[in-house]
C-alpha positions, 0 to 999 in steps of 0.5 A: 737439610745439611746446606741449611745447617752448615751457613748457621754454623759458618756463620757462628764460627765466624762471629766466634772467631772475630768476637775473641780477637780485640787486637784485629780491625774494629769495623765503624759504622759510618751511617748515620745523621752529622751536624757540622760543628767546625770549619777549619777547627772554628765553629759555627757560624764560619765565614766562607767568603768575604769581599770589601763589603759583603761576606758569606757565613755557613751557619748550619750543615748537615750530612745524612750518611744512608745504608743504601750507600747514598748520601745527602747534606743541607747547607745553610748560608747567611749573606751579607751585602752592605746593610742587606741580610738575606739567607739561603740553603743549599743541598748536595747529594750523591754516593760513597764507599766506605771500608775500616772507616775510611769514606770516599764520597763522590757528589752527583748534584748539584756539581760532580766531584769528589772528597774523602772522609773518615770516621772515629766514633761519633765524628766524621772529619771531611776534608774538601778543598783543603777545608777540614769540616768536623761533624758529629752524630 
């Protein structure tokens, strides 16, 4: 019967202790749904590629960050060639750890690899390949 009272009161200590100190770390929530708004601080459509005669636009993104520690994001492309348009999607998925803010994701699909983030309210700023895309939730 002790055992089942000291957790609760650990606990409430604990909430009691943290809730009274404003000047110590505020933890972020980094879950939630994003929708890209800028790349390199232009926003949607944004041109990622571009030849003599053809270019690609990104012109929707979305990153779905879960609790369960997994992540995915769906892309939306528009290609011009010449006087041809044609649009595609594509989707990524994989894993993060996430502290005060901070996220490292690591993609498992389609092409293993890593970038980092953070968050600051409802923003999540990713930083891939020397590109910064800003999201908001």
């Amino acid at each position: 019967m002790l055992r089942r009272l000291v957790l609760p009161l650990v606990l409430l200590s604990v909430a009691i202790a943290c809730g009274s100190d404003s000047s110590g770390p505020v933890a972020v929530s980094v879950v939630g749904l994003f929708q890209l708004k800028t790349v390199n601080g232009t926003p949607l459509p944004a041109t990622i590629s571009s030849s003599l005669n053809s270019h690609t636009d990104l012109t929707a993104d979305q990153l779905s960050v879960n609790a369960d520690g997994t992540w995915s994001e769906t892309s939306s492309f528009r290609i011009v060639s010449g006087a041809t348009t044609t649009t595609t999607q594509g989707a990524s998925i994989g894993v993060y750890q996430a502290a005060n803010g901070q996220i490292s994701f690591t993609e498992t699909t389609p092409t293993p690899g890593t970038f980092s983030a953070s968050v600051n309210g409802n923003t999540l700023t990713a930083i891939v390949t020397g590109v910064t895309l800003v999201y908001q939730r």
